[in-house]
C-alpha atoms as a printed R data frame, in Angstrom:
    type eleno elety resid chain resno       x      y       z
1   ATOM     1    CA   UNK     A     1 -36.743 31.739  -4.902
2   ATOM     2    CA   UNK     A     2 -33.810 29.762  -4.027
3   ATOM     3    CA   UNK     A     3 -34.893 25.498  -4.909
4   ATOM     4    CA   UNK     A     4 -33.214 22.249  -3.785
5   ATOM     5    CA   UNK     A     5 -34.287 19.149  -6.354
6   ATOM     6    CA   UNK     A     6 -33.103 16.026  -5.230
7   ATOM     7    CA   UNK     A     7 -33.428 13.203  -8.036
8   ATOM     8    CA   UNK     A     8 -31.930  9.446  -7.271
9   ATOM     9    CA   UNK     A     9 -31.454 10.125  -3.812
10  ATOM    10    CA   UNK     A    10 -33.915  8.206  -0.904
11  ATOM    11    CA   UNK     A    11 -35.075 10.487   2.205
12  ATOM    12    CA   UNK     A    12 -32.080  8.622   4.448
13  ATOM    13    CA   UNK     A    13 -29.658  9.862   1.582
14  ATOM    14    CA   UNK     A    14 -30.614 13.535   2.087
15  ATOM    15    CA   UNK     A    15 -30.705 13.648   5.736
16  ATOM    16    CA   UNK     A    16 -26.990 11.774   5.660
17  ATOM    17    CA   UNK     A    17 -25.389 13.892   2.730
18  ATOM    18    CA   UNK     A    18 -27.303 16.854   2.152
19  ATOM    19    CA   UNK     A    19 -29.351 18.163   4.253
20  ATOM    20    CA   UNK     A    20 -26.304 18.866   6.602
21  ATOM    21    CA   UNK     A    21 -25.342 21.382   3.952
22  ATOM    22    CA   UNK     A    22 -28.838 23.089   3.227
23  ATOM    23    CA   UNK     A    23 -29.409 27.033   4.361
24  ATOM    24    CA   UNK     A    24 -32.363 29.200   3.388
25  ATOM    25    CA   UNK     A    25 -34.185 27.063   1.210
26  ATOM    26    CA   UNK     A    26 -37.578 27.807  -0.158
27  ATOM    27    CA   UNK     A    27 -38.295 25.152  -1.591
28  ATOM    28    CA   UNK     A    28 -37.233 21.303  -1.483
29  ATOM    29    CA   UNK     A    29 -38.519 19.305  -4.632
30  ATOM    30    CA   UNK     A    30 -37.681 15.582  -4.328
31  ATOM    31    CA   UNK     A    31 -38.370 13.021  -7.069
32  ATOM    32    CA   UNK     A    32 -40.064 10.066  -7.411
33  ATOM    33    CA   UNK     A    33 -37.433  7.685  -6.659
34  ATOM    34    CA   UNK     A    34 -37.111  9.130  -3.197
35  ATOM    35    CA   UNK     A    35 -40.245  7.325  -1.556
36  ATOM    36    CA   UNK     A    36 -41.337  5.240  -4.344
37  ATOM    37    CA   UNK     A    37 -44.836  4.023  -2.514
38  ATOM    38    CA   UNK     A    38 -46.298  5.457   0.189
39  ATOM    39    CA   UNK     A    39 -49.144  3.305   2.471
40  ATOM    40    CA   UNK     A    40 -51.608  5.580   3.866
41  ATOM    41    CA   UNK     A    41 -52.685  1.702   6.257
42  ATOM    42    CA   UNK     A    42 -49.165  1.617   6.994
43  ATOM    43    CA   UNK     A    43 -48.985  5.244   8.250
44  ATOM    44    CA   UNK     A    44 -52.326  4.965   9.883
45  ATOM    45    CA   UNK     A    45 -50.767  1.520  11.546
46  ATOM    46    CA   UNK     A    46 -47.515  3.611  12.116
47  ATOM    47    CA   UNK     A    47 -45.758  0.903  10.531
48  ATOM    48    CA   UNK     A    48 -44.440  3.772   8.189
49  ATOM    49    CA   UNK     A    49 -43.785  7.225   9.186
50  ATOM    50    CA   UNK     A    50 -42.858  8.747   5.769
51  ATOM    51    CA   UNK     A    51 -45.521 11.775   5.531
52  ATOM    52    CA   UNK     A    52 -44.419 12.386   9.392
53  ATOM    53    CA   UNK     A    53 -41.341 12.227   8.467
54  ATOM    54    CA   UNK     A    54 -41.718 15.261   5.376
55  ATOM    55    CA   UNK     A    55 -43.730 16.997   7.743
56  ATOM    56    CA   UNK     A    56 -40.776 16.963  10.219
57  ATOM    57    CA   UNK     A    57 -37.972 17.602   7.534
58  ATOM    58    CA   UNK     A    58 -40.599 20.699   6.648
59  ATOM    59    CA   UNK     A    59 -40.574 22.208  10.080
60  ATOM    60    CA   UNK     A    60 -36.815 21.773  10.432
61  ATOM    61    CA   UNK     A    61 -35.533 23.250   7.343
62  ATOM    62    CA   UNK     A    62 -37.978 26.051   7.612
63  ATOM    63    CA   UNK     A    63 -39.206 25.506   4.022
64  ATOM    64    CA   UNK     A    64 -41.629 23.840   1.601
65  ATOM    65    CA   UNK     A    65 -41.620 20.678   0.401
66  ATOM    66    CA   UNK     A    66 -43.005 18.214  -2.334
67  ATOM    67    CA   UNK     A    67 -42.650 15.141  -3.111
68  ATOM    68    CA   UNK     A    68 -44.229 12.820  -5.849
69  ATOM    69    CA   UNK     A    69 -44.834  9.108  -5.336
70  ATOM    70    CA   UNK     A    70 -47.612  6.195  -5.429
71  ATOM    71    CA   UNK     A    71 -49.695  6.485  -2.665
72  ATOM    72    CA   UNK     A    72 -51.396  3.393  -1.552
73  ATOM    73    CA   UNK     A    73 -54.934  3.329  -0.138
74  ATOM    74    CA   UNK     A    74 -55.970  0.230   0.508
75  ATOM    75    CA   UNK     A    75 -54.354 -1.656  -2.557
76  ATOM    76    CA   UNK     A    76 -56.079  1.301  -4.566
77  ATOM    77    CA   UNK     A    77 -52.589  3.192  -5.970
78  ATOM    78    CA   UNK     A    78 -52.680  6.561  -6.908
79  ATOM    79    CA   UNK     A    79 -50.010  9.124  -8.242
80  ATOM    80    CA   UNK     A    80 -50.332 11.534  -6.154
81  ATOM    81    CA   UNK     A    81 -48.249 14.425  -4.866
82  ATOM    82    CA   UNK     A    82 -47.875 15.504  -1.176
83  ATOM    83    CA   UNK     A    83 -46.852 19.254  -0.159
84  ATOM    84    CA   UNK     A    84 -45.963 20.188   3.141
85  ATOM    85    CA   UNK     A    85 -44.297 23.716   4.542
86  ATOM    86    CA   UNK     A    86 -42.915 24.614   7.870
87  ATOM    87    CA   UNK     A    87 -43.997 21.497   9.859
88  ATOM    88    CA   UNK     A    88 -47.840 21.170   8.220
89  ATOM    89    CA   UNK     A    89 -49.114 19.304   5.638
90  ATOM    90    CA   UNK     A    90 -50.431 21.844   2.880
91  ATOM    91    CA   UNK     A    91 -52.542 19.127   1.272
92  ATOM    92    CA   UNK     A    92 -52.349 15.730  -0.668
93  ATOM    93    CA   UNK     A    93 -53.041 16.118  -4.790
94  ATOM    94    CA   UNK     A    94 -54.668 12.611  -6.402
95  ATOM    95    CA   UNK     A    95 -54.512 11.926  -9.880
96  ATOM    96    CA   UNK     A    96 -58.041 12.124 -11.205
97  ATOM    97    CA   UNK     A    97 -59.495 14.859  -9.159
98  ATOM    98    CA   UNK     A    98 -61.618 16.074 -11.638
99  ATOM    99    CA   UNK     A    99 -59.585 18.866 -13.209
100 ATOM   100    CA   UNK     A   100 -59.392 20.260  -9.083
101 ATOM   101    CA   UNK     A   101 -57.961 23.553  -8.896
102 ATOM   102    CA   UNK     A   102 -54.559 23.231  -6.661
103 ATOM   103    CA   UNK     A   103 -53.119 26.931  -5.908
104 ATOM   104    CA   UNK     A   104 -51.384 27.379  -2.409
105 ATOM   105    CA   UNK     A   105 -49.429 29.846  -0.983
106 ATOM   106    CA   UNK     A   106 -45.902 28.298  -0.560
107 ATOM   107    CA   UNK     A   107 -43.080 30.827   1.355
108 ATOM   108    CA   UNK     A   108 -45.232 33.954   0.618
109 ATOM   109    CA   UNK     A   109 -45.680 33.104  -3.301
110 ATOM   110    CA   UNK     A   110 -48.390 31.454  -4.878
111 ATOM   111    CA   UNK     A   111 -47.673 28.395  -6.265
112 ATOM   112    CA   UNK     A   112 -50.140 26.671  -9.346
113 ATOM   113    CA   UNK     A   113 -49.638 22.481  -9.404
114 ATOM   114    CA   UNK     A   114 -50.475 20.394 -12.205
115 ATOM   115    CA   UNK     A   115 -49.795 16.965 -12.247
116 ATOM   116    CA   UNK     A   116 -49.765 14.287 -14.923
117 ATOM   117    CA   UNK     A   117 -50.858 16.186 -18.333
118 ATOM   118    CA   UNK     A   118 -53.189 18.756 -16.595
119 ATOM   119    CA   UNK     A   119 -50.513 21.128 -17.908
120 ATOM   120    CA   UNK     A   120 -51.840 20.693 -21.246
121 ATOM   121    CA   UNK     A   121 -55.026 21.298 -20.431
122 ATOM   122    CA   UNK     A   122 -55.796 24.920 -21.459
123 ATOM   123    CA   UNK     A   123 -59.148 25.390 -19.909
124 ATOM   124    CA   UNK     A   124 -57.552 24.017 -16.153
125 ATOM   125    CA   UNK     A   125 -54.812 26.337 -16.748
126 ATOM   126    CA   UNK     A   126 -56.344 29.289 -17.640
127 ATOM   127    CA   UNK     A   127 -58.693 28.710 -14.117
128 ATOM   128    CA   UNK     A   128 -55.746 28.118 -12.145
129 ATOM   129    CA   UNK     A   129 -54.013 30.527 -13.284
130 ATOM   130    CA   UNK     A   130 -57.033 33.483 -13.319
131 ATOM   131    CA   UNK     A   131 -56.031 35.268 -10.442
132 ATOM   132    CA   UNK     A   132 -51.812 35.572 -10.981
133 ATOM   133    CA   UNK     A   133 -49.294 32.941  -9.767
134 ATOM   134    CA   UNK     A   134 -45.596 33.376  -9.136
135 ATOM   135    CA   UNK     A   135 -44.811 30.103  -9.867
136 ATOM   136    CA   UNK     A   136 -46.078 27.298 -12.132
137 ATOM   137    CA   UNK     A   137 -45.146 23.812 -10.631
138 ATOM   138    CA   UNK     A   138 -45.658 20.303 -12.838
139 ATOM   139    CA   UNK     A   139 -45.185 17.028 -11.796
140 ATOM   140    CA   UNK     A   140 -45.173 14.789 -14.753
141 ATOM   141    CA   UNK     A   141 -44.768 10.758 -14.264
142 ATOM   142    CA   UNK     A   142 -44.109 10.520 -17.954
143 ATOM   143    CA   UNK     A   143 -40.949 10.733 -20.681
144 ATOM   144    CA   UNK     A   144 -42.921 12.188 -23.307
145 ATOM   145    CA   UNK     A   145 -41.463 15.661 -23.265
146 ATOM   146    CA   UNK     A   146 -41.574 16.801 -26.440
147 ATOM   147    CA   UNK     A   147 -43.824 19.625 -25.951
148 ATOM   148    CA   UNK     A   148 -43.494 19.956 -22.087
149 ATOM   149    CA   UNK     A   149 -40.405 23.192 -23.238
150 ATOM   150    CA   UNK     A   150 -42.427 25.192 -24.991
151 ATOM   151    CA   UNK     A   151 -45.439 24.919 -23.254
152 ATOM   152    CA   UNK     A   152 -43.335 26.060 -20.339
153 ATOM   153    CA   UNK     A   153 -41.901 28.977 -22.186
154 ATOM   154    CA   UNK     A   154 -45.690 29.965 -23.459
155 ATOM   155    CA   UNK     A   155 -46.957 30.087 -19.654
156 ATOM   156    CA   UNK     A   156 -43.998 32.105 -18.830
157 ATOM   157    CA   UNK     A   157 -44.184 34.529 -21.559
158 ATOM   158    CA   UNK     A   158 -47.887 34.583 -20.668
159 ATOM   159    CA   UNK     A   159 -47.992 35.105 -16.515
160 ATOM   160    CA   UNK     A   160 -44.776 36.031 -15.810
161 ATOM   161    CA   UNK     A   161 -44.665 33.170 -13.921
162 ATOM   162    CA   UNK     A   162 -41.289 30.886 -12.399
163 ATOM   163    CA   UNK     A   163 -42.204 27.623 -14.745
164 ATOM   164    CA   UNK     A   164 -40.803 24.022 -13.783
165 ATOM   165    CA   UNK     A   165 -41.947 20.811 -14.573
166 ATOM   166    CA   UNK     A   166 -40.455 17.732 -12.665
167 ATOM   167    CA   UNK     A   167 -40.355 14.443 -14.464
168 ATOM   168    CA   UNK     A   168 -38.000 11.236 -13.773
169 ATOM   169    CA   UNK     A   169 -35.395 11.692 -15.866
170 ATOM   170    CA   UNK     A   170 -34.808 15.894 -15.009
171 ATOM   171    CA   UNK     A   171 -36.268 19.181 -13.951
172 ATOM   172    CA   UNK     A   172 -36.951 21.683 -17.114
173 ATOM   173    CA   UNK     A   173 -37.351 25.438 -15.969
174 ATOM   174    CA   UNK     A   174 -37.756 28.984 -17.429
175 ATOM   175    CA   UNK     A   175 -37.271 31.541 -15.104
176 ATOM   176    CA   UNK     A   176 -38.773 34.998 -15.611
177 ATOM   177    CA   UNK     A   177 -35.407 36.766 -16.433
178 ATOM   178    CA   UNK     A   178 -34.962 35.511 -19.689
179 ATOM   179    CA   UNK     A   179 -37.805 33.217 -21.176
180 ATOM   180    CA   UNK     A   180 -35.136 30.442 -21.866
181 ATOM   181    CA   UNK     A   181 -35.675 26.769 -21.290
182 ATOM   182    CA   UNK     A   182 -33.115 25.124 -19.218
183 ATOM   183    CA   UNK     A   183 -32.755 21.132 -18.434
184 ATOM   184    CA   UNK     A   184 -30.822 19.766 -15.345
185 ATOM   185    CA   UNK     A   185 -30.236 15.938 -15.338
186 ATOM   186    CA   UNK     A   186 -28.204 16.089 -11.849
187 ATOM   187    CA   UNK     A   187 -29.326 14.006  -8.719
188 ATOM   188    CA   UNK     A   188 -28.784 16.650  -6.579
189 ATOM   189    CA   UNK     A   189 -28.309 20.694  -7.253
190 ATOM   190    CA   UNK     A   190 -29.515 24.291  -5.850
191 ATOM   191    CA   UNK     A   191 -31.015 27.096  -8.178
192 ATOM   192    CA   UNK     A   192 -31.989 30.341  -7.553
193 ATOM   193    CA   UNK     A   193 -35.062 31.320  -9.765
C-alpha cells in the first residue's frame, strides 16, 4: 500500500505543490494543520466547501483519503475524522461515539480507525479487530507517545496488520515485513507499506 502523509501543509498547498506530482496513491493521510476547523453550518450555507472539496480531491486522485480536524456543529466542536475514497464520503468518525466500531474497506483492504486513545482500549480493539484487518489506522490529537510504539508493534505482531498512528508532531508505523517501529517528522513524504 503505497501512502502520501502531508503534515504542515493547508489543502491549497497540496493542490499547488504536490498533488501535481502524485501517481497511484492509495492512500492520502493529511494532518491536522491542514483544515484546522471545519463548519458543518458553513458547508450546509456553502459558505465553506472543504468536505466537497476532499470528496473532489478523492475522486480525482483515484484514492482514499483522511483527514483529522475540529468539526464544528453548531458551536458544539468535536475531533472528529472524515474519510472519503474515490469521490464519496466513506463516513464521518466523532470523538465520543461510544466505543463505535469503525472498519471500512479502503482500496480493497480493510482498514480499523481508532481515534483519540481508543487504541488503548483492549476490549474496542479486540472487537474491531475480530474479523482480520490489513491495516490498523490511529489518529491521536495528543503528544503523549510514550507507549503509542509498542502498542503498535504488539498489534502488528498480533494481526499481521500495516500499523500507523498519526499525531501532530509525526506519523509512527510498523509495517508487516519487519515488526520495527519507524518515526517520520517530514511535512510531506511517500511510503510504501
Amino acid at each position: 500500500m503505497k501512502v502520501c502523509v502531508v503534515r504542515e501543509k493547508s489543502l491549497k498547498e497540496f493542490n499547488n505543490t504536490i498533488k501535481p506530482n502524485l501517481q497511484k496513491i492509495d492512500l492520502v493521510l493529511f494532518s491536522f494543520n491542514t483544515i484546522p476547523q471545519i463548519s458543518y453550518e458553513k458547508e450546509i450555507l456553502n459558505e465553506t466547501s472543504s468536505i466537497k472539496q476532499l470528496i473532489n480531491l478523492s475522486k480525482e486522485l483515484h484514492t482514499s483519503i483522511v483527514i483529522p480536524s475540529i468539526f464544528d456543529l453548531f458551536d458544539e466542536k468535536k475531533f472528529s475524522v472524515l474519510i472519503c475514497e474515490n469521490g464519496k464520503l466513506v463516513d464521518i468518525i466523532n470523538e465520543n461515539e461510544n466505543n463505535k466500531i469503525h472498519l471500512f474497506m479502503l482500496n480493497k483492504k480493510r482498514v480499523a480507525f481508532f481515534t483519540l486513545n481508543e487504541i488503548f482500549k483492549d476490549e474496542i480493539v479486540k472487537q474491531t479487530m475480530k474479523g482480520g484487518v490489513d491495516i490498523v489506522l490511529s489518529i491521536l490529537d495528543t503528544q503523549k507517545t510514550e507507549l503509542l510504539g509498542e502498542k503498535l508493534k504488539s498489534l502488528q505482531k498480533e494481526y499481521n496488520a500495516i500499523c500507523l498512528a498519526l499525531t501532530p508532531k509525526c506519523l509512527f508505523s510498523v509495517s508487516k515485513e519487519n515488526n520495527a517501529l519507524e518515526t517520520n517528522f517530514c511535512n510531506f513524504f511517500v511510503k510504501e507499506f
